[in-house]
Every structure is written in structure tokens, then in C-alpha cells.
C-alpha positions in Angstrom: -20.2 -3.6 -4.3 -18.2 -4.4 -7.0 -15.3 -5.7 -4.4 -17.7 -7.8 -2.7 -18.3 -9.8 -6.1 -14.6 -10.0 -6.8 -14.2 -11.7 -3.1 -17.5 -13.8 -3.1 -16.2 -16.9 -5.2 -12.9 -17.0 -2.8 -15.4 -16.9 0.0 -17.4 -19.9 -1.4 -14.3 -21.9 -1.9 -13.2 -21.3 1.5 -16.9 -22.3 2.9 -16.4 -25.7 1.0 -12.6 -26.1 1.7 -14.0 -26.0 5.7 -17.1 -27.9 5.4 -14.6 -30.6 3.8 -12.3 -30.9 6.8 -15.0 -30.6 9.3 -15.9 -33.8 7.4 -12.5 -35.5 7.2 -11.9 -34.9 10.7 -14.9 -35.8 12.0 -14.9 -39.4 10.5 -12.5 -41.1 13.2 -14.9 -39.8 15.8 -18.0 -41.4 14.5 -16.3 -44.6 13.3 -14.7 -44.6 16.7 -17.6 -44.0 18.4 -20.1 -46.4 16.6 -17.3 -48.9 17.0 -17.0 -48.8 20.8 -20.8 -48.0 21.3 -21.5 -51.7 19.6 -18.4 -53.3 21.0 -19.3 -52.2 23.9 -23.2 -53.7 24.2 -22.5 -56.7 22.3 -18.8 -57.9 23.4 -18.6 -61.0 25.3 -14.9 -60.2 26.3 -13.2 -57.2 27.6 -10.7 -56.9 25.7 -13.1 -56.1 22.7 -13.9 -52.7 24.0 -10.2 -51.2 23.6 -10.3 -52.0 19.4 -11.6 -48.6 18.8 -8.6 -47.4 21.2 -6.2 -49.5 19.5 -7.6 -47.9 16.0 -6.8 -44.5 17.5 -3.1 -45.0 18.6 -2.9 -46.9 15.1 -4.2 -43.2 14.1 -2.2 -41.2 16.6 1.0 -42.7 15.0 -0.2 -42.4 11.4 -1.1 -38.6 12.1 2.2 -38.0 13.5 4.5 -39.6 10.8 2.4 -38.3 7.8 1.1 -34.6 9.0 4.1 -33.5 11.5 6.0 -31.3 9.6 2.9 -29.2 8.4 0.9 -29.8 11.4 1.9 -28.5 14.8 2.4 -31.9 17.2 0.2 -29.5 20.2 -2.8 -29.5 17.4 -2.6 -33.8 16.7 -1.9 -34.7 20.3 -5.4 -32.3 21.0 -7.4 -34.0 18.3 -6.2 -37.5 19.6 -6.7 -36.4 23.3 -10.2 -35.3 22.4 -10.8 -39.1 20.2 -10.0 -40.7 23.5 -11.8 -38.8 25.6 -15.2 -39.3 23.3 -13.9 -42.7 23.1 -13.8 -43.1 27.2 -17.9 -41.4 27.5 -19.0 -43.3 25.1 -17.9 -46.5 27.4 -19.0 -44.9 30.3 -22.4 -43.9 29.6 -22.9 -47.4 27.9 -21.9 -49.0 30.9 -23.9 -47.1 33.2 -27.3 -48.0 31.2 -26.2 -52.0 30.9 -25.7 -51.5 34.7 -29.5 -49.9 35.1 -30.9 -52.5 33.0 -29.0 -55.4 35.1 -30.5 -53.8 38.6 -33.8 -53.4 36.6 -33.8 -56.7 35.3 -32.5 -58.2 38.9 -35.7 -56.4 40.7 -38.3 -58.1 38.4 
């Protein structure tokens, strides 16, 4: 028991140290997200939807000149991969309900 004590603060640093990053890495997603979900519905031009995909190669290239010699390039190229892909479903789904409401609208 007495082991377990020793080893519980460590434990409850390392808790805190994840919950932290699960935070800082989560942020580009939902700013991303948000970005391209309002873009998206409220954009009068085209080109306004690819912002949130211009943010994430401005991101892309930040993460790979600041973090690549402590971070693997596999593990940024991943995270990035995954940003666009969230970034592409979030246009698609949006899209897919403007086009219900349009045929909705166009039957009434």
C-alpha cells in the first residue's frame, strides 16, 4: 500500500498532463469545424468554404517546422489527415441538409 501512495501523485500528474493535450489538440478540430460548419451555411461564395482548409495547411506547415524534430512526421501528417478529413464531413453533411431543405422548399 505504501507503494501505491508513493506512485499516486505521479499518476495524477500524468492524468492532467493527458487531459491537457487532449485539450490542445483538440482545439484545431473544433475551431476548424465551427469555422467550416458556419462558412459553409452562411457563405455566399465558394471559395469561403476552403478558409478552414487554408487554416489547416497554415497549421500543417507550422506543425512541421516547429514539432519535427521531437515529433515523428507519420504522427503530424495523421493528425492533419484526420483535420481534413473532419473538415471534408463536416461540408458534406452540411451540404446534404441545404440540399434537403432546397427540394423541401421547391415542393411547397
Amino acid at each position: 500500500m505504501f507503494h501505491v501512495m508513493l506512485v499516486a501523485p505521479i499518476l495524477g500528474l500524468m492524468a492532467v498532463y493527458g487531459v491537457i493535450v487532449l485539450v490542445v489538440l483538440s482545439v484545431p478540430f473544433c475551431v476548424g469545424m465551427f469555422l467550416q460548419l458556419v462558412l459553409t451555411v452562411f457563405g455566399q461564395k465558394n471559395w469561403v468554404g476552403w478558409v478552414p482548409a487554408g487554416l489547416g495547411v497554415l497549421g500543417l506547415a507550422g506543425s512541421l517546422a516547429f514539432f519535427l524534430p521531437d515529433v515523428p512526421v507519420s504522427y503530424i501528417l495523421v493528425y492533419w489527415a484526420l483535420y481534413f478529413l473532419a473538415l471534408w464531413l463536416t461540408w458534406l453533411v452540411v451540404e446534404q441538409i441545404k440540399k434537403f431543405i432546397a427540394r423541401r422548399r421547391h415542393k411547397e
